[in-house]
N, C-alpha and C positions, 0 to 999 in steps of 0.2 A: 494363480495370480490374483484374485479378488480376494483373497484371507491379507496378500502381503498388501494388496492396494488398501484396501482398510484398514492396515495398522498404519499405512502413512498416511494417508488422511488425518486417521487420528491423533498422531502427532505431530503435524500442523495444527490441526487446531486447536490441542493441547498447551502449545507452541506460542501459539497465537492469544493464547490466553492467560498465558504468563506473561508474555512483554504487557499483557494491558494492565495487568498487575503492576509490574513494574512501573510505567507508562503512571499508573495514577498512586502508587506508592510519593515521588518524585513529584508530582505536581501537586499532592494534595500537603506533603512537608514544607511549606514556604522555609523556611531554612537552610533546609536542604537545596529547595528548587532554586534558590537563591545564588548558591555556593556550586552548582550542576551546570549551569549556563556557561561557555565560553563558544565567545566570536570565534568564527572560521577564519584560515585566512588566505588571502587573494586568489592560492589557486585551487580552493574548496569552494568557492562563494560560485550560488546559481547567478548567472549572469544577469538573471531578471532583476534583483532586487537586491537595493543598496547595503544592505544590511542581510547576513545568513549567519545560523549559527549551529552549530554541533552542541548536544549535550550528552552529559554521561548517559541519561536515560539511553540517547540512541545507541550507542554503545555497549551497554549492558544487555541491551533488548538484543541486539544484532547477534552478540558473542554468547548470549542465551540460548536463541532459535539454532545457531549454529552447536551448542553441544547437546540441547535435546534430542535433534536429529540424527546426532552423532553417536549418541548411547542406544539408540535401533538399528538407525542403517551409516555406519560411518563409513561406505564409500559414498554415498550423498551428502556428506559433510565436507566431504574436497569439494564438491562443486557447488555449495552456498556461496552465490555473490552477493554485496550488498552496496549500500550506498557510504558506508562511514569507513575509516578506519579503526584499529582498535587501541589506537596512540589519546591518550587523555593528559591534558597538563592541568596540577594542582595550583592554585594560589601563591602557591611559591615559587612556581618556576621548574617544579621538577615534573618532567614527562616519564608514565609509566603507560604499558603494553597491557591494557585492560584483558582479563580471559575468566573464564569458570573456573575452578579450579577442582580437584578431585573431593576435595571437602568445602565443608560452609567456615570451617575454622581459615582454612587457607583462601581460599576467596573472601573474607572480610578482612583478611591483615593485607591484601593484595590492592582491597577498595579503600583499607585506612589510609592507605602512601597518598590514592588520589584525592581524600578528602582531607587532607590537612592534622590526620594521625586523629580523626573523630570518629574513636571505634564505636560509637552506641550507632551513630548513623550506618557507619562500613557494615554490622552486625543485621542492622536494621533490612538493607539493600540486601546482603547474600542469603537470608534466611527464607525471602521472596524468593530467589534466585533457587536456592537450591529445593525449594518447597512443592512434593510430590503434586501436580496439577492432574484432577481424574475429568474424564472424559464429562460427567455432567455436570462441572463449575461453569462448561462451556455456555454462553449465551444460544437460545435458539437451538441448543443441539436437539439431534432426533438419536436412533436407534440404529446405527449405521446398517446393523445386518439387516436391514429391509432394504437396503438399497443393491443393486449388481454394479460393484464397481470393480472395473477392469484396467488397470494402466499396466504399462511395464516399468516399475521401480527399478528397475537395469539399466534404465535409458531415459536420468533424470539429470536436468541441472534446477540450480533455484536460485532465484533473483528475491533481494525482500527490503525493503524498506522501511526500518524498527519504526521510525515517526514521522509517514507521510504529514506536510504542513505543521514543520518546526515553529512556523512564525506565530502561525496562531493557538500552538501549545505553550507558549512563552507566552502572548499577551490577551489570550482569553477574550477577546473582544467580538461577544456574541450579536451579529445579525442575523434576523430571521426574513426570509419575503413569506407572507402569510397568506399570501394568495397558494403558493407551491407547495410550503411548507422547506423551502431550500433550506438550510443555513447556509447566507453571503461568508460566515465567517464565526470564528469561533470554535470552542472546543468538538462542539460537534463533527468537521470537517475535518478531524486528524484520525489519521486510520495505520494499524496497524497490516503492512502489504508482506503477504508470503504469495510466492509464484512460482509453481515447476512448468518446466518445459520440456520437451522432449528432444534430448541430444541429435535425434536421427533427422527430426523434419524441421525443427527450431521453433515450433509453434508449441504457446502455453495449453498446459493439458488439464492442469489443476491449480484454483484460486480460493485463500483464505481472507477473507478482509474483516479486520476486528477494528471496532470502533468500541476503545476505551471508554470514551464520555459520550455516550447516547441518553443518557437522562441521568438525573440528581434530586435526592429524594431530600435534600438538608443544603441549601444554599452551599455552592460548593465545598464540601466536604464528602460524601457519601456520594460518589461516581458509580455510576451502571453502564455496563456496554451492552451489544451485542453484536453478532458473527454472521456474515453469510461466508458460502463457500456453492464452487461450481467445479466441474468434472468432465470435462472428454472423454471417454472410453474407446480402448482403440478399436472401438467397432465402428466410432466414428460419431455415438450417440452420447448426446450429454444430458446430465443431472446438476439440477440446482437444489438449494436447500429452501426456498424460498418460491410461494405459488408466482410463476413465471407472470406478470406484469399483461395486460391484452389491449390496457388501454393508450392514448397517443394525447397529446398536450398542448402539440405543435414549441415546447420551449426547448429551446437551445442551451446549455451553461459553457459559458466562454472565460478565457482570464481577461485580467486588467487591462493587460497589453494587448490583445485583440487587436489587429490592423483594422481601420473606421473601414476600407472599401469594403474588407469582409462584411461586416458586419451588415455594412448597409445594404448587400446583396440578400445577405440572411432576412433582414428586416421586409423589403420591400416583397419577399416570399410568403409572406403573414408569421414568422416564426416569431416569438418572445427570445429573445435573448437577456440570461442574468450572469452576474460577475460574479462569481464562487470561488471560492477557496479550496487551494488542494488537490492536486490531482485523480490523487485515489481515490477522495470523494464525490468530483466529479465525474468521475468515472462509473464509481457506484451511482450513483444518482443515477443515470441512464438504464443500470443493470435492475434496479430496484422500481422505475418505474416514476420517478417523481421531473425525469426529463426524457427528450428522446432522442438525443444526440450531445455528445461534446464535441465541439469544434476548436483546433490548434494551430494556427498558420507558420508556429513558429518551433523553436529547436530546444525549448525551457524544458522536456519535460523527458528522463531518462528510463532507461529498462524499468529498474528498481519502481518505477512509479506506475509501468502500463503491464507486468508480468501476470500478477496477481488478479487485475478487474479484467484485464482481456480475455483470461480463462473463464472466468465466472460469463464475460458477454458470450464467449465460444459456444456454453455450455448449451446458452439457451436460440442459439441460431442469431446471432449478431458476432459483434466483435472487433478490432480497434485496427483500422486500414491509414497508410503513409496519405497524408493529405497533399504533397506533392505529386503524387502521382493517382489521385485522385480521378484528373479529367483527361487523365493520358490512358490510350492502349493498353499500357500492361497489366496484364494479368495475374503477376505476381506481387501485390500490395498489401497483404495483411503485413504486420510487424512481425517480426522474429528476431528470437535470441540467440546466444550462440555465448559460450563461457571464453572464448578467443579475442573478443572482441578489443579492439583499444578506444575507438568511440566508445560511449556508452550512450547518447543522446540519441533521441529520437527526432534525429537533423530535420525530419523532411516533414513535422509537425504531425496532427493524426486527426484522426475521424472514431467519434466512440460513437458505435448505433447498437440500437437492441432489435431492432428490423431493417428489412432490405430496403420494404416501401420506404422508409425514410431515408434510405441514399440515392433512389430515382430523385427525391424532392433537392434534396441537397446537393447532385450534379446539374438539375436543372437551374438554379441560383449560382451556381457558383462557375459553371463553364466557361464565364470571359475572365474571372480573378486574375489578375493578373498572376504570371508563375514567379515560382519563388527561386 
């Protein structure tokens, strides 16, 4: 089992390192990224925000990850969930069924239809697409065979999310708080989310998060990412790729939308609360150290966004619990997934910690919240 666990690993983050390819292919071609952009509409839009969009990128990332995993283990390719469909309409009005195709020739006559019969671009996209990714292009990678990884690849679903924080992959509008080192917003905040789960218990066992744009060496043009990735073993013990975080902040990363009571319960606890972008990155942020909780009172935020960073918080003895039932009795609150499902939201809002102590603090402030 640890030979098969390692070749899937591996490609996740092989995986994962293609859609970032992709991902900054599409955003660094302003032509392109120009002509990629289409509005969602009404019953794809997140209810948060007035404005949500699909783009080809997420699409091709999605139906990427999906045939990569598919050319190793294609009964784990039936159970890739995602957030997009794979319907794209051209400029014209014509809607085609975006996919890979067995060739790079047939996959760019496939991407011409969606771009308006502009084969230098269509060629451009599936050359990326189709382009052998080796284990050390990956950002951050290490030497897997020093690791004991153990999962059952028998008893996998995957949830992934080609471009966590579409809004701010569209408008690039870099804030940083420099005291934390956050980015409020901005390309740095859009993450590429792979997340398996284990069909039998529902809980994430393994999390890839690739950040496309983590640094720029040429005023936006020459994009650098990098990867972390976390690991359950069903022995119960986890592995991260990253020296596990020891230190505490007391800062919070919350959305926009935040309800004020919460907030001012958090506050009046000494905690800093900052308004961040993205959930994935939020989420990481916790896992990596640069906060020590996210806090969600609300229903904005789905599988596809907490599969991926919950594994990695699992990994390291944290992990992402139903904030509705937070200060209630039960028992059973971490999140789980389940490929059945017809909700896909994470209704009852969530709690991202990378320690325990930090949920004593945070049931102590928050015990009167009102329920939701």
């Amino acid at each position: 089992m640890t030979e098969r666990s390692q070749e899937f690993l591996e490609v996740l983050l092989k995986a994962s390192e293609k859609a970032a390819n992709i991902a900054r292919v599409c955003r660094q071609n302003q032509a392109l990224f120009n002509l990629l952009v289409q509005e969602k509409t009404d019953a794809g839009k997140n209810p948060r925000f007035i404005r949500d969009f699909k783009t080809l990128a997420d699409v091709l990332i999605q139906e990427s990850v999906r045939h990569e995993i598919g050319a190793q283990f294609p009964d784990i390719a039936k159970m890739v969930r995602g957030e997009e469909t794979n319907v794209f309409s051209n400029t014209l009005g014509t809607s085609v069924i975006v996919e890979v195709c067995s060739t790079c020739i047939e996959t760019s006559n496939l991407l011409s239809q969606v771009l308006d019969n502009d084969e230098y671009t269509a060629n451009l996209l599936a050359t990326e697409i189709h382009r052998d990714i080796s284990i050390t292009e990956v950002p951050n990678h290490d030497d897997l065979n020093t690791y004991e990884l153990n999962i059952d690849v028998n008893d996998v679903g995957i949830w992934i999310d080609p471009i966590d924080s579409t809004a701010d992959y569209i408008t690039a509008n870099t804030l940083v708080d420099e005291v934390t080192g956050l980015h409020l917003s901005g390309l740095r905040c859009v993450t590429v989310l792979i997340g398996a789960y284990s069909l039998s218990t529902g809980l994430p066992i393994l999390g890839v998060v690739n950040q496309p744009f983590y640094s720029c060496s040429d005023e936006n043009t020459q994009w650098k990412g990098t990867c972390y990735w976390g690991i359950v073993n069903a022995s119960g013990n986890g592995i991260i790729s990253y020296p596990k975080p020891v230190n505490t902040n007391n800062v919070i990363v919350i959305s926009r939308a935040e309800d004020p009571s919460i907030k001012a319960k958090l506050t009046n606890e000494g905690f800093r609360l900052i308004e961040v972008a993205g959930a994935g990155y939020k989420i990481l942020s916790v896992a990596i150290g640069l906060a020590d909780a996210y806090i969600l009172s609300k229903k904005s935020t789905y599988r596809w966004d907490t599969c991926a960073p919950q594994a990695i918080l699992s990994a390291q003895g944290g992990g992402i619990i139903d904030f509705s039932l937070f200060t209630t009795e039960c028992a059973n609150v971490e999140l789980k997934y389940s490929g059945e499902e017809s909700n896909y939201s994470n209704k009852g809002g969530l709690i991202a910690y990378r320690d325990s102590a930090i949920l004593d603090r945070l049931k102590k402030s928050l015990v009167l919240t009102t329920k939701l």
